[in-house]
N, C-alpha and C positions, 0 to 999 in steps of 0.2 A: 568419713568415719575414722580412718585414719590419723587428722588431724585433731579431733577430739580425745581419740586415746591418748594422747601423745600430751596433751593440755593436762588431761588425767592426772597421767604419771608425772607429771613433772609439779603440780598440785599438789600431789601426796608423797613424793620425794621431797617436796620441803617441810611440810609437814602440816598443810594448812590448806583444807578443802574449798570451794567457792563460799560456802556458807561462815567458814572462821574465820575466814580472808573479808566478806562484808560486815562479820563482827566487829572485827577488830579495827576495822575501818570507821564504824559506826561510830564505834568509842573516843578511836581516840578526834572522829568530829566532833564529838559532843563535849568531849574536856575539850578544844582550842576554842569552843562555840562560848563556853561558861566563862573561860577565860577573857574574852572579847564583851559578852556580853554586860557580867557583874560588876564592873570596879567601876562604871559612871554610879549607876545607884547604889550602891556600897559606899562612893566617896561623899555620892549628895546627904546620906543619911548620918556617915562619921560628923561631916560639917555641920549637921542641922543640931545632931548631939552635944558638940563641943558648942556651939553657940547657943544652945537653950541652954546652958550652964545660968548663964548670967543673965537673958531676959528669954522668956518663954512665947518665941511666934509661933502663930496661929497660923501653919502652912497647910492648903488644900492641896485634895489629890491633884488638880491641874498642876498647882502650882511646883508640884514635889516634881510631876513629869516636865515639864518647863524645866527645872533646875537637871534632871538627868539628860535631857536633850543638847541642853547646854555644854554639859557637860563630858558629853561625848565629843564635842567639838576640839577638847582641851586634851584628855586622853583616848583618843579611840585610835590612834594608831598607835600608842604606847601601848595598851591595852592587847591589840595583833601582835607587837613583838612580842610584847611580854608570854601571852601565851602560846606562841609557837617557841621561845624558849626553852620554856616549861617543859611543853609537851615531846617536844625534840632531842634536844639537848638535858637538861638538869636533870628532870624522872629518871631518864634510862640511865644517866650516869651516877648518880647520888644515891645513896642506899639509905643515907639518915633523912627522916621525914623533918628532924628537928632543923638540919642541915638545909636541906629544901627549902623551907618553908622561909628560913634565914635568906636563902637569896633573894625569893620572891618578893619577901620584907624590899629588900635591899633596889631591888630593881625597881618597887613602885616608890622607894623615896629618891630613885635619881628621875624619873618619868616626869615630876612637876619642877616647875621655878624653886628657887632657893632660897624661898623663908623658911622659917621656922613652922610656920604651920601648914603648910602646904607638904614641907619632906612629912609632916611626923602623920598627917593626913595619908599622905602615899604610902609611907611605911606601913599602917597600917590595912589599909584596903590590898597593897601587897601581900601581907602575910595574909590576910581572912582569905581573899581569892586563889593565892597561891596554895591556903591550905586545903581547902576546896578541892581543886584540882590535885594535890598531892594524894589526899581522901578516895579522888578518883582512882588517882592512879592506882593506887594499892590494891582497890577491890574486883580491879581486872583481871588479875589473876586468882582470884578467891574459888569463881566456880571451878575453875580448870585444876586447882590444888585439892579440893573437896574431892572431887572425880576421880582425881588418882588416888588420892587415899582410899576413897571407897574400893576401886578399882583393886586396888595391891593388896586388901582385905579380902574381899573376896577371893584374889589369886589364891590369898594364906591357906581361904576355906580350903578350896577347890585340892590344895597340896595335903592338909590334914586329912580330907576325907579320902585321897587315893592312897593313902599311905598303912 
């Protein structure tokens, strides 16, 4: 018994109960997850776009999952650094989203080989994915902002009506 009060308070001295402590948990798996998961098929479909400029192939759904598979082969550990970066380091320290999003850019055009279409491929799928996750990040804190506002309003009521 003992033991568990002691878990308690030490819970609620930091300021984050079992249940905010698996939120928050939850979260930020789920942006390292998007991060990991999106920038194969986000690169397969920039590529498919930049090449149907100029002749227009007839790619099936197989064929589209074949080219993601692949292509996880190419970045899918860039993809894990990239977004434990993100999720780690860049969010909590960078306040501009435009900022952010600029790294991310930046990190997916150093992640491929060194042509020219491969950086401006990565560049991109960088910044889409990065902004993804930066999207994320932001709206982690949204319900916890509403709450207190509501919260501090209510205090206002509570103070005008004793008063």
């Amino acid at each position: 018994m003992r033991n568990s009060r002691q878990a308690h308070q030490a819970s609620t001295a930091t300021g984050l109960t079992g249940r905010k402590q698996r939120s928050k948990a939850r979260g930020r798996l789920m942006r390292i997850a998007v991060g990991v998961i999106l920038p194969a098929p986000v690169g397969v479909l920039l590529i498919l776009l930049v090449t149907s400029a100029s002749s227009m192939p007839e790619i099936a759904a197989s064929e589209f999952l074949e080219l993601t598979a692949y292509a996880y082969l190419f970045v899918g550990i860039q993809s894990i650094v990239m977004s434990l970066l993100m999720e780690l380091w860049i969010n909590p320290q960078v306040d501009s989203n435009g900022f952010a999003v600029a790294v991310a850019a930046v990190l997916g055009a150093i992640s491929l080989p060194s042509n020219v279409e491969a950086v401006s491929v990565g560049a991109g799928v960088g910044a889409l994915v990065g902004g993804v996750m930066r999207w994320m990040w932001s709206r982690r804190d949204r319900g916890r902002t509403e709450k207190a506002l509501l919260r501090g309003a209510a205090d206002e009521n509570t103070k005008r009506s004793d008063a």
